[in-house]
C-alpha positions as CSV (number, residue, x, y, z in Angstrom):
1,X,1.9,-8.7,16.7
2,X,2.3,-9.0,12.9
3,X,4.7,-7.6,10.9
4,X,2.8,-4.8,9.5
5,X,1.5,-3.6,12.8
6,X,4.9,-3.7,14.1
7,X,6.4,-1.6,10.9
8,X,3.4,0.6,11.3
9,X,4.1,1.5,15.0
10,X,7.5,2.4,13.8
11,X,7.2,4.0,10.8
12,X,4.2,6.4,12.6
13,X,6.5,7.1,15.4
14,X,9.2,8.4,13.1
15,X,7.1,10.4,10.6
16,X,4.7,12.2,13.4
17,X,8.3,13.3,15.0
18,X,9.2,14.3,11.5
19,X,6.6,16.2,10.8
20,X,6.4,18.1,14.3
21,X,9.9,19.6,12.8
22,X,8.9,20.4,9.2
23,X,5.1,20.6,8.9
24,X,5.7,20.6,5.4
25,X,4.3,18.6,2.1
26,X,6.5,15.9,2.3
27,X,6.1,15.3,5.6
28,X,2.1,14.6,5.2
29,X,2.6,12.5,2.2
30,X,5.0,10.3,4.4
31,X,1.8,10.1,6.3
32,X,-0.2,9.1,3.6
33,X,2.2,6.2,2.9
34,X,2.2,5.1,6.4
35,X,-1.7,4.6,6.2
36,X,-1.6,2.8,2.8
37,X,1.1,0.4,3.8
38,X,-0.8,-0.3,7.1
39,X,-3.7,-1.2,4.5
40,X,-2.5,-3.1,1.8
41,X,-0.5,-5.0,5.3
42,X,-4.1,-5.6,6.6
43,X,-3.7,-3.2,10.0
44,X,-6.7,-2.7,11.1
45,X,-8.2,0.9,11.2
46,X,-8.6,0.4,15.0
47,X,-4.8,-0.7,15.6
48,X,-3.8,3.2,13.4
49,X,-6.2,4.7,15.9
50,X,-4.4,2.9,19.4
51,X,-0.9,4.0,17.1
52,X,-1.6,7.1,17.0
53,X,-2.7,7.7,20.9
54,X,0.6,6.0,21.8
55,X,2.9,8.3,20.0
56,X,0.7,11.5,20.8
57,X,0.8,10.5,24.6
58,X,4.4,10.3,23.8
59,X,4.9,13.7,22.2
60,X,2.2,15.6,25.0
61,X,4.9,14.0,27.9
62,X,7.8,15.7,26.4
63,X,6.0,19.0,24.9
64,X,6.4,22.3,26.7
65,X,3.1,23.6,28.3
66,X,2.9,26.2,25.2
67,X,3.1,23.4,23.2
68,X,0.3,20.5,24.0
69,X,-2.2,22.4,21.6
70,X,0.1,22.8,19.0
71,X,1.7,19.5,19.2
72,X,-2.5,18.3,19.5
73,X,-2.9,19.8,16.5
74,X,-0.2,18.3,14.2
75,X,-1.3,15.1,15.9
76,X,-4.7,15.8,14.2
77,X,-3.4,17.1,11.0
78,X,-1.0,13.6,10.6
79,X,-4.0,11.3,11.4
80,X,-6.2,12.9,8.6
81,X,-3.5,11.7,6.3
82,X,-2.3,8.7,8.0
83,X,-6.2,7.7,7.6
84,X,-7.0,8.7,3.7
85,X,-6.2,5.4,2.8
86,X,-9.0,3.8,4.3
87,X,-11.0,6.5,3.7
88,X,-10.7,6.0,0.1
89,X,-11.0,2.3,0.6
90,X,-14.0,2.6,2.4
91,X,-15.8,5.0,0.6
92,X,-14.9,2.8,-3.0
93,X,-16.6,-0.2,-1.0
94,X,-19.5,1.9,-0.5
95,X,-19.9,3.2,-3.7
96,X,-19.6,-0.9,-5.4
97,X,-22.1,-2.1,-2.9
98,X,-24.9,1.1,-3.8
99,X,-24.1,0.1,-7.6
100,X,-26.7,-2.3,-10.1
101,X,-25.3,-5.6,-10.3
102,X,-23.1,-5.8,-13.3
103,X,-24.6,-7.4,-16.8
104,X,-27.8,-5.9,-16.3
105,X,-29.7,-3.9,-18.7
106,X,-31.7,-1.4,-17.0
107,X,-35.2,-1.4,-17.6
108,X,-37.4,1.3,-19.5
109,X,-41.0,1.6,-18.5
């Protein structure tokens, strides 16, 4: 396992507990960060996805009954920022491969 898949498996554990307690600003940008460091690290957007199910499997098997959609819930809302990263990423790749060719001149009929 390399380094920034290991850093990302902890860091993710520690934020999504985080931000079960707060659900606040900070806690969602701490998110954010997690996903951009698992980028620029070169993680995968499939190794976030198996991440995420491990800590959320983790969090249901010690959530109260009255909790699993709640808990389900935050789980979503932290992946969504945890993922913006390559969102971005992906959409800038997009958007570069849909452009003209740089240096030339468009035509005029």
């Amino acid at each position: 396992m390399s380094a920034a898949l290991e850093r990302l498996r902890r860091n993710y554990g520690v934020g999504f507990l985080r931000y079960l307690g707060r659900r606040d600003e900070s806690s969602l940008l701490s998110a954010y960060e997690i996903g951009r460091a698992g980028l620029t690290g070169g993680v995968g957007l499939l190794d976030v996805v198996q991440v995420h199910h491990t800590v959320l499997l983790d969090a249901l098997r010690t959530a109260r009954p009255d909790e699993i959609e709640d808990v389900a819930e935050a789980a979503a809302a932290f992946l969504v920022e945890v993922l913006a990263s390559f969102e971005m990423t992906n959409r800038a790749a997009l958007a570069r491969a849909a452009a003209p060719p740089r240096g030339d001149a468009p035509t005029s009929s």
